[in-house]
C-alpha positions in Angstrom: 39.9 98.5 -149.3 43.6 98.0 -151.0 45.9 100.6 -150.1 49.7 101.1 -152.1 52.5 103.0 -150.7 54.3 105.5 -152.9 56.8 102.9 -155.0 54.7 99.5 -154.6 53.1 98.4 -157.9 50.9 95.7 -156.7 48.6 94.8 -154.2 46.1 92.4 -153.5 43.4 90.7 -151.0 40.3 89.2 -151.3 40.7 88.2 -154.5 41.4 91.5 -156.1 44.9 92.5 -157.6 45.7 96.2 -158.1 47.8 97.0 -160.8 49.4 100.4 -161.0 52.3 101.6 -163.2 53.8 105.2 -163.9 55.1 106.8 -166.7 56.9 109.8 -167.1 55.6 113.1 -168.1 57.2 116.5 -169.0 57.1 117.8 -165.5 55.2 114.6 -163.9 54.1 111.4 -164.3 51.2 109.5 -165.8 49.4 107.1 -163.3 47.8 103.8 -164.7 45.5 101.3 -162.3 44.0 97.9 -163.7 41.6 96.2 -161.4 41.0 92.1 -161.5 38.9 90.2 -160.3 40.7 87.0 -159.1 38.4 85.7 -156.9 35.1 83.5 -156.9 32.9 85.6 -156.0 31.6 89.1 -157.7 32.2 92.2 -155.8 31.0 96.2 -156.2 33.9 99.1 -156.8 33.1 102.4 -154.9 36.2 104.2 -156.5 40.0 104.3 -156.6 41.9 107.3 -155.0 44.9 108.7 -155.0 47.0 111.3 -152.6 49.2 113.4 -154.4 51.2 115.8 -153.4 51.9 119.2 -155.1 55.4 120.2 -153.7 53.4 123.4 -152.3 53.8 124.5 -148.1 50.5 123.7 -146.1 51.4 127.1 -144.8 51.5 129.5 -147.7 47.9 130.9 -149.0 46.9 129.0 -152.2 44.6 129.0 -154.8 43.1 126.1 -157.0 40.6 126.0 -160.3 37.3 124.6 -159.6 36.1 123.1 -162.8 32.3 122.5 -163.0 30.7 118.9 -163.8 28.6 119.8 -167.1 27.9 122.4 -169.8 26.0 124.8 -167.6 28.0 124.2 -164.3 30.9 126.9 -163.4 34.4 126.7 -163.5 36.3 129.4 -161.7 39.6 129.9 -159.0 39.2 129.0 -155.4 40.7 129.8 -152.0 42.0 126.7 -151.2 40.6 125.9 -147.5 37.6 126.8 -149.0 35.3 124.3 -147.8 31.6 125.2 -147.7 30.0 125.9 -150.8 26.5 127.6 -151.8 24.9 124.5 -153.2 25.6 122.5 -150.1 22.0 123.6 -148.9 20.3 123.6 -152.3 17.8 120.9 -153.0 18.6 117.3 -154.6 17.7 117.6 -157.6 20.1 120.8 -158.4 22.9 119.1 -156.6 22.0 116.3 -159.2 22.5 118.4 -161.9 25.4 120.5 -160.9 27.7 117.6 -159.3 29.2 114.1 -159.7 27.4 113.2 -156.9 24.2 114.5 -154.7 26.2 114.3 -151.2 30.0 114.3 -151.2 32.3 112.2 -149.1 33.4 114.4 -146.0 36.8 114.1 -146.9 35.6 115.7 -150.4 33.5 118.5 -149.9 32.0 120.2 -152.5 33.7 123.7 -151.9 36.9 122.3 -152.1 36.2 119.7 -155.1 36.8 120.0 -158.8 35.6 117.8 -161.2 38.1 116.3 -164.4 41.0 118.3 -163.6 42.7 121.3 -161.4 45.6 123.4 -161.0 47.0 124.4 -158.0 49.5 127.9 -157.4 50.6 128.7 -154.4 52.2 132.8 -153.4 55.4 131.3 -153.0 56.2 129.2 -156.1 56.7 130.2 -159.2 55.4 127.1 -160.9 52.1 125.3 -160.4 50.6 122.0 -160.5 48.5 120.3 -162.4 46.7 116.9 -162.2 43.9 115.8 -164.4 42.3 112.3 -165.4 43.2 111.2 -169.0 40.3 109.3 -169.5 36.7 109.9 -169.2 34.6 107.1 -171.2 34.2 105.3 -168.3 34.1 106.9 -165.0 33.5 110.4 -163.7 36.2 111.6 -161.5 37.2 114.3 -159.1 40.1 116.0 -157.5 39.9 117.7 -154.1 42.5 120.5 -152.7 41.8 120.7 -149.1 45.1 122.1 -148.5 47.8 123.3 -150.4 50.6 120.6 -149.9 48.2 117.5 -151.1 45.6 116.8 -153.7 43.0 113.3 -154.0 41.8 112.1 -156.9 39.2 109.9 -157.5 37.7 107.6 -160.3 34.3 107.2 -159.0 33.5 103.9 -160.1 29.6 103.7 -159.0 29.1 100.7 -157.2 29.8 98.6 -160.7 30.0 94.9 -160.5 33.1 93.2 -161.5 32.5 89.3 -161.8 34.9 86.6 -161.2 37.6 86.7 -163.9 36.9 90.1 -165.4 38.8 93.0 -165.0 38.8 96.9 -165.6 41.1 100.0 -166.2 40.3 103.0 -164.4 41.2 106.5 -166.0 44.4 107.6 -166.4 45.8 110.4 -163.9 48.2 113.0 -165.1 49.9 115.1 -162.6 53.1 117.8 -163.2 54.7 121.1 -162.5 55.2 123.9 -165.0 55.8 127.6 -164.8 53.4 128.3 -167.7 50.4 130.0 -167.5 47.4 128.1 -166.3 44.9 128.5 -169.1 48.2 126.9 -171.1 48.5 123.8 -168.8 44.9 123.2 -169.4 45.4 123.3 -173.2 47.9 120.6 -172.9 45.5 118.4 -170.9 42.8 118.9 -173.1 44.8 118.3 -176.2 46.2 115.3 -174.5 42.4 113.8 -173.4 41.7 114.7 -177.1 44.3 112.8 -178.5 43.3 109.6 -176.0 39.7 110.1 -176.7 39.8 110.4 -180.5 37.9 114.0 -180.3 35.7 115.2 -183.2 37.5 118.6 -183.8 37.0 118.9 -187.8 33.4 120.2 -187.9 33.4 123.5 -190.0 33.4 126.9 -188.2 29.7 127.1 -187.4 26.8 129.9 -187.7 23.1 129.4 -187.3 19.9 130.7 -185.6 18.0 129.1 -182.8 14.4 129.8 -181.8 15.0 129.7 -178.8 16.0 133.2 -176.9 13.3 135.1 -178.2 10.2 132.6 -178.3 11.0 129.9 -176.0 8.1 127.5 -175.3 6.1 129.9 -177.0 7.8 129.0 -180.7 5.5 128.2 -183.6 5.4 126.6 -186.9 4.7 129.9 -188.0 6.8 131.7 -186.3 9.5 129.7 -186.9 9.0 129.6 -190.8 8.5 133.3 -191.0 12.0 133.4 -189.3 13.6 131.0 -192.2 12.1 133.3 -195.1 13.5 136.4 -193.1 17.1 134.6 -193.1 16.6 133.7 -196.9 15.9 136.7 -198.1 18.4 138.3 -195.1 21.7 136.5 -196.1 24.0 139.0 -197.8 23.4 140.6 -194.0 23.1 137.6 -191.8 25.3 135.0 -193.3 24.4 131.4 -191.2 24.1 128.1 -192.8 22.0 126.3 -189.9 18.3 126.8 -188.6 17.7 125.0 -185.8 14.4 124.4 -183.8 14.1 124.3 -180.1 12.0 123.3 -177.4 8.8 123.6 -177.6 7.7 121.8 -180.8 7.2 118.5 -179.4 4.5 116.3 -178.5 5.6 115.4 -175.4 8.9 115.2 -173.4 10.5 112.1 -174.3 8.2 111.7 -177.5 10.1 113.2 -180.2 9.4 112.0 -183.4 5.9 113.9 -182.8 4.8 117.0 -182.8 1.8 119.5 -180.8 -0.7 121.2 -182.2 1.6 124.5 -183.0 3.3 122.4 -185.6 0.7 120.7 -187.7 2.5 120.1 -191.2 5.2 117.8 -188.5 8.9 117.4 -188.0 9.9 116.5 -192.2 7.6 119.1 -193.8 9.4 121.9 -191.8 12.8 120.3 -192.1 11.4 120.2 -196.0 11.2 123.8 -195.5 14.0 124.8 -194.2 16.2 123.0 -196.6 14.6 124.8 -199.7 15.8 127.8 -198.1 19.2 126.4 -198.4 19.6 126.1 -195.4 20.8 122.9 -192.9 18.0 121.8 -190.6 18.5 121.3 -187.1 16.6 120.4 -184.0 16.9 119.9 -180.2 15.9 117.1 -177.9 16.8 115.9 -174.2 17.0 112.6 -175.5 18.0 111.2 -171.7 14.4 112.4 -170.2 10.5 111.7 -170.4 7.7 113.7 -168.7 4.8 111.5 -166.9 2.7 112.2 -169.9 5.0 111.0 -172.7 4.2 108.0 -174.8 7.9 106.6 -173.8 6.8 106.7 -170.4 3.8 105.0 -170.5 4.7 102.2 -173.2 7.7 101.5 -171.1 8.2 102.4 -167.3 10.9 99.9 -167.3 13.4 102.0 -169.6 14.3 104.3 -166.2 17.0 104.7 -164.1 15.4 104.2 -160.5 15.9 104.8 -157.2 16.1 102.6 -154.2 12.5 102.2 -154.1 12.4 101.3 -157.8 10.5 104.4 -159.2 11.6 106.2 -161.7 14.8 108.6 -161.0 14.0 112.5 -161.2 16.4 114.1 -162.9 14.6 117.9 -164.0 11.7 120.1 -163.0 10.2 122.3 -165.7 6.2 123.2 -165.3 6.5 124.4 -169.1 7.4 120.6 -170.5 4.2 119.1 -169.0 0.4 119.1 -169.0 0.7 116.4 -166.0 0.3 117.6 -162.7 3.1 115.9 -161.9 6.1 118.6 -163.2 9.0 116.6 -163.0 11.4 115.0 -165.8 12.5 111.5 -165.4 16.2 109.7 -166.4 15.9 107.2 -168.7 18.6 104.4 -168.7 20.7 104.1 -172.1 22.3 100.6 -170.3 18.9 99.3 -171.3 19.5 97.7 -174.4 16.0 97.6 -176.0 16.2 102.0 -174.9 19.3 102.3 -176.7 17.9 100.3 -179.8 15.2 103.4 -179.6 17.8 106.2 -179.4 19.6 104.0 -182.4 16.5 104.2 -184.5 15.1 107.6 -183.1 18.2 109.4 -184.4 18.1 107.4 -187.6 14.7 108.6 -188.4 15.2 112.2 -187.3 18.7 112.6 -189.6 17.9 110.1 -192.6 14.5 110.2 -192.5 13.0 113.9 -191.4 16.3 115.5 -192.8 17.7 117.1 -189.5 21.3 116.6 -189.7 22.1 119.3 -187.0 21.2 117.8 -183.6 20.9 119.8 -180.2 21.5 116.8 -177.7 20.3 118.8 -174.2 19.9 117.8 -170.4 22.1 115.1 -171.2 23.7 114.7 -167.2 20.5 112.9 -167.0 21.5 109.9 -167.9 24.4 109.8 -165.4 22.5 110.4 -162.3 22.8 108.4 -159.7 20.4 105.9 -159.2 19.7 101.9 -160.2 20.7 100.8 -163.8 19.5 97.7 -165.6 23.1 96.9 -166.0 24.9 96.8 -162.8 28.0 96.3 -164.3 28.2 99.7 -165.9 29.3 103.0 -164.6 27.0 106.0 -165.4 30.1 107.9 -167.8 29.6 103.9 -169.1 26.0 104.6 -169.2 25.7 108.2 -170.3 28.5 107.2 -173.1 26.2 104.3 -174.3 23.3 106.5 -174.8 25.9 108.9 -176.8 27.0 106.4 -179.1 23.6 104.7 -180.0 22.8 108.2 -181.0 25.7 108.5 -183.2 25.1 105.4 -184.6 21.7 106.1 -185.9 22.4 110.0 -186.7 25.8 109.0 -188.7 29.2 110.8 -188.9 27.9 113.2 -191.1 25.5 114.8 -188.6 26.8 117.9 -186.4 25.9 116.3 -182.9 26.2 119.2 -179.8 26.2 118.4 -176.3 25.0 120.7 -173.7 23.9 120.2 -170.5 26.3 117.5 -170.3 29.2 115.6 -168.0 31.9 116.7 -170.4 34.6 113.7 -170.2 32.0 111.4 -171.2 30.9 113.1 -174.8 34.6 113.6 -175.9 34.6 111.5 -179.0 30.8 111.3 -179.7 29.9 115.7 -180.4 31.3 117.5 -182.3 30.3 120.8 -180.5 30.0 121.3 -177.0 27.9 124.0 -174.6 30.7 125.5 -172.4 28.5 127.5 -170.1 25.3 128.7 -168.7 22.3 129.8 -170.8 22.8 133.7 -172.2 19.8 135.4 -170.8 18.5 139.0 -172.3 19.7 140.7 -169.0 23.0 141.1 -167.6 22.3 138.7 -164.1 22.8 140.7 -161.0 26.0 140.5 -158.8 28.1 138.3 -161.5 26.2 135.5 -159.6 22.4 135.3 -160.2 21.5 133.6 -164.0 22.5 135.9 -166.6 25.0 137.0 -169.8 27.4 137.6 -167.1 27.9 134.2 -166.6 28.1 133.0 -169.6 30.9 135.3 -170.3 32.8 134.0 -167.4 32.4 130.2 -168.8 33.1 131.0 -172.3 36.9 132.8 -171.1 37.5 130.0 -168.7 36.6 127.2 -170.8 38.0 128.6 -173.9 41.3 126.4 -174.2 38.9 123.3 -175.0 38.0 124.8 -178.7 39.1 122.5 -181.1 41.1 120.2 -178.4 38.0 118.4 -177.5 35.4 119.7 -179.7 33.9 123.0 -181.3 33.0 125.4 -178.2 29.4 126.2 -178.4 29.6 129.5 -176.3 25.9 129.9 -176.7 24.2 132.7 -178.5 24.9 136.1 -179.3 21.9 138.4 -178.7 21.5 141.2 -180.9 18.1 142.8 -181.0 17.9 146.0 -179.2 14.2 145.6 -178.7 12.4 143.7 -176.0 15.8 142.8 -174.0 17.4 144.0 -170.7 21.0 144.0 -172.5 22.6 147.6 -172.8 24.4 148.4 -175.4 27.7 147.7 -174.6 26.6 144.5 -173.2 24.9 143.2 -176.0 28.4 143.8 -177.7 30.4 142.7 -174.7 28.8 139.3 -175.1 29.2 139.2 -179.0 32.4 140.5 -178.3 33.3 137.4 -175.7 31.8 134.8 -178.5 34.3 136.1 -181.6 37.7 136.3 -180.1 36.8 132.0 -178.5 36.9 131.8 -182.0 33.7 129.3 -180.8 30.3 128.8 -183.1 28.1 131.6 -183.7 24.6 131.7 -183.4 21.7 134.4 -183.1 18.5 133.6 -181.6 16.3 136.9 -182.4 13.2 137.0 -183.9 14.7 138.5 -187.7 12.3 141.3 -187.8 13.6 143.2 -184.9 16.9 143.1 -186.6 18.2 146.5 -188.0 21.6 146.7 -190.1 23.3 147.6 -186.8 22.5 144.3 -185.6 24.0 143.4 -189.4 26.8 144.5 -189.0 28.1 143.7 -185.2 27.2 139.7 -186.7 29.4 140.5 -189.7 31.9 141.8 -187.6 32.0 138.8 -185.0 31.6 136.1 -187.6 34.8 137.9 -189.3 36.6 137.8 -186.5 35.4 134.3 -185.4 36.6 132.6 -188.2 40.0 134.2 -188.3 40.5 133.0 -184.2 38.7 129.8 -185.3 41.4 129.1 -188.3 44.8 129.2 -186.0 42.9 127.3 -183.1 44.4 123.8 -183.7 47.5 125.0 -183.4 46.8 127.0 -180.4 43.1 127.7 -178.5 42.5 131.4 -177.3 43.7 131.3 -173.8 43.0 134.0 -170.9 45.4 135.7 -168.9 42.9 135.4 -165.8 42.0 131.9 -165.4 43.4 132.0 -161.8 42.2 135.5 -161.0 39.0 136.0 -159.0 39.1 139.6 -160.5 36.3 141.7 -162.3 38.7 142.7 -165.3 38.7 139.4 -168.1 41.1 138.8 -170.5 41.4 136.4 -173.4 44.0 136.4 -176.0 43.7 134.5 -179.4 46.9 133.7 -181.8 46.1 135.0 -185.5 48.4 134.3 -188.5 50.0 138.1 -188.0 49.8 138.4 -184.4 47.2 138.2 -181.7 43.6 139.7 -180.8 42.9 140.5 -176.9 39.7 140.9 -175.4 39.7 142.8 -172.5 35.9 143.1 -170.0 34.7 145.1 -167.2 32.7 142.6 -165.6 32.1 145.1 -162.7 29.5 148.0 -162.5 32.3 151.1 -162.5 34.3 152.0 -165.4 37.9 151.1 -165.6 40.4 153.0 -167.1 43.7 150.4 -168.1 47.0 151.3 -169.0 47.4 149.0 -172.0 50.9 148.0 -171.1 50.2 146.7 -167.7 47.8 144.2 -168.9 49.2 142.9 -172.5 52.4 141.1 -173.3 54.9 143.7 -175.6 54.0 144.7 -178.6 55.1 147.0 -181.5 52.0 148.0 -182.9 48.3 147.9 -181.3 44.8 148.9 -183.1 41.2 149.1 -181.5 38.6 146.7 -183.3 35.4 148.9 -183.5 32.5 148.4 -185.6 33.6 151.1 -188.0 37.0 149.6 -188.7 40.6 149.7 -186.6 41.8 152.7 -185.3 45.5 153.0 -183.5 44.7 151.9 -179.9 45.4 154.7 -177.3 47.8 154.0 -174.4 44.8 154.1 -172.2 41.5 152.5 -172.7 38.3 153.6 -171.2 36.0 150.2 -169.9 32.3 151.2 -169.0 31.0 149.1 -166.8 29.8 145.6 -168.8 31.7 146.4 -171.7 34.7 144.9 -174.2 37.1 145.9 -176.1 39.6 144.0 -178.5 43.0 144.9 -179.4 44.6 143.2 -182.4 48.6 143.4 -181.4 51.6 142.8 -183.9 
């Protein structure tokens, strides 16, 4: 292990040399490490860490933002001295999914570990710190708060060889102090990983439907065509441009060129379809996993990530993706080259080919899992960033690639859209904790500053049909609510004929006010006032070209009744956005419990 003291720039021993300089920042610096190899033989890198410290007492109570690994993960303010955390006695394979790494170091537990980036505040400071990795193509990284005077960071660098004579840069940290508001020091980070990552932020402003939230497994070619005529003949009231086909379709997990006996006229026919409907054709894969009973898996059982006994890596368990007894999904290894060449071609065929230039990339952690690679010298962001990139390559720029499910440094660059949060569900999710909309309401505010910085937020779809759902009223509109003020794509995921022109018009109304948040958004990404607040009141604020929208939600299960002053900066005039129109906001404004309101301010 090489060590440096605050000031030294060098070290070496071994045959290593450790490089570090530092560049100034508004409020901070920029820390950059090279690593060489000067020596004669090769040797493994565990990681390189850093001790910072945030200028805070060790004495004062503290609190820091615990961002979550991937698409689905959460991201939300901790206690710092928090150490335990609810997933420390979950099975493996959700740690797996949920963290950088199965078992945490002990001097980085997972209760007091963020992933990418943090900010720490502290009751007696008016300023707070910041520190977040630059980089992300080729390590994952983490920052820990243990206490409120210090923070360590880490570039977790896997075990990857380095041979004599090469050498590597590790991620670039970015640490300062600001007395801005949180949500606003992780808009500058993200527009400055943007900027170093080359981020796809043009796409258009998106709207679609999905099969997925209504029929699930259960989807059909039938079903799913019925649902394209509906939207053809529906458009004056459902304006989308994209259909896009889920899970469920295809032959086997891993086999996705294919399709089962619910789709007989196969994968170009319906995209065929779809397109004479004028509409874009889409379709989702987990292009980084195979089921036992996949042809990828039995033409090549040497395409895998494995683990120390050299089987194949789980990575997922879904009953419903498998006829094999055996019910668990399986990592395949984009550092393979002859796999990538598949995901090259694959992607070619299912854009250039089939005519599916709309691409739903899911599960994709799986290729970072930890586990045995064909190439040793990669990193898994190396290896998951591969896989991205052949698929690119064979899709083209033209196709609208979305990540979900996925280690976020790693895809900036690659997608164009990213999931921000959990799955929406057609119930609310008990407690603000259990699966549910609630969740994904809390992701889409807290991840909201990453719209057009990184990518196009995909906050996941609105659900509208009053029928066959668990969602009240003023949930179902809380959520839709939530999805137009992020300014974020819009999708629907009903089956059309439950639709009524209620349903109509709360889209209309969202996808009106989407688009005006989604025009002003590379200048400025809606932001929320609560980023740091544990609290059961939300509040997001978006920058239009006359002023500002706020969405304000009662996450709890009383009503709230809020004095509009207390919670939204001054203002000369204010007007409540309704379905019927805008009406002059009264001074005080009624919440039920899971419900939203926005307020457009001048």
């Amino acid at each position: 292990m090489l060590a440096l003291n605050r000031g030294q720039t060098r070290a070496e021993g071994g045959g290593i040399i450790l490089d570090v300089r530092e560049q100034p920042l508004e409020g901070g610096a920029v820390v950059r490490v090279a690593i060489a190899n000067r020596g004669s033989r090769a040797v493994r890198l565990d990681s390189v860490r850093y001790n910072l410290r945030t200028g805070f007492s060790a004495d004062t109570p503290a609190r820091f933002f615990k961002h979550g690994y991937q698409s689905w993960s959460a991201s939300y303010p901790v206690s710092v001295g928090t150490v335990a955390h609810r997933r420390d006695s979950a099975p493996p394979i959700v740690r797996l999914a949920h963290q950088s790494e199965v078992a945490r170091p002990t001097e980085a537990p997972e209760g007091a570990t963020s992933e990418l980036f943090t900010i720490v505040e502290s009751d007696a400071s008016p300023e707070r710190f910041f520190a977040g990795f630059l980089g992300a193509a080729n390590q994952l990284t983490t920052i820990t708060v243990k206490s409120p005077d210090w923070v360590s960071a880490r570039s977790l660098l896997d075990g990857a060889t380095l041979h004599p004579g090469q050498s590597c840069e590790v991620e670039p940290l970015a640490s300062w102090h600001s007395g801005q508001g949180a949500a606003r020091m992780a808009a500058r980070w993200a527009a400055m990983l943007g900027e170093s990552m080359a981020a796809r932020v043009g796409a258009t402003y998106q709207r679609g439907w999905c099969s997925w939230y209504h029929y699930f497994h259960a989807i059909t070619e039938d079903a799913l065509i019925s649902n394209v005529r509906s939207l053809e003949e529906m458009r004056s009231e459902f304006p989308v441009e994209v259909v896009q086909l889920d899970d469920g379709y295809q032959a086997a997990l891993g086999d996705w060129d294919r399709t089962n006996g619910k789709f007989p006229s196969g994968l170009k026919r319906i995209a065929d379809t779809i397109r004479a409907a004028g509409l874009a054709a889409g379709l989702w894969t987990a292009p980084f996993l195979a089921a036992r009973d996949s042809q990828i898996m039995r033409d090549h059982p040497d395409w895998f990530i494995t683990d120390n006994d050299g089987a194949p890596q789980r990575a997922a368990y879904n009953p419903n993706w498998t006829l094999h007894e055996d019910k668990f999904a399986y990592a395949l290894d984009p550092s393979e080259q002859a796999f990538a060449a598949h995901l090259e071609q694959l992607f070619r065929t299912i854009v250039h080919e089939f005519g599916y230039d709309y691409l739903k990339l899911d599960f994709l952690f799986a290729a970072g899992v930890e586990g045995l690679r064909h190439d040793p010298a990669l990193t898994r962001a190396e290896t998951l960033r591969r896989g991205l990139e052949a698929i690119r390559r064979g899709a083209g720029n033209g196709a609208f690639v979305l990540g979900c499910g996925c280690p976020l440094g790693p895809a900036v660059g690659i997608v164009d859209g990213m999931r921000i949060g959990p799955d929406v569900a057609p119930y609310w999710g008990a407690g603000g904790r259990e699966p549910g909309t609630a969740l994904a309401i809390d992701a889409i505010v807290a991840r909201s500053f990453m719209h057009r910085r990184l990518w196009l937020n995909d906050p996941d779809c609105v659900m509208l049909r009053a029928t066959e759902t668990r969602l009240s009223t003023d949930e179902r509109e809380a959520l839709a609510w939530t999805v137009a003020v992020s300014g974020g794509m819009l999708l629907i995921s009903d089956d059309m004929s439950l639709l009524n022109e209620e349903s109509a018009r709360l889209f209309r109304a969202v996808a009106r006010i989407g688009s005006e948040v989604d025009r002003t958004c590379l200048d400025e990404p809606p932001l929320t006032a609560t980023l740091m607040d544990s609290g059961d009141l939300k509040i997001l604020s978006a920058r239009t070209r006359d002023g500002f929208l706020h969405l304000l939600t009662n996450m709890s299960d009383r009503a709230r009744n809020i004095l509009l002053a207390e919670v939204l900066p001054a203002y000369a005039f204010a007007w409540t956005i309704e379905l019927e129109g805008e009406t002059n906001a009264a001074e005080r404004l009624e919440l039920p419990p899971h419900s939203a309101r926005i307020i457009r301010t001048k």
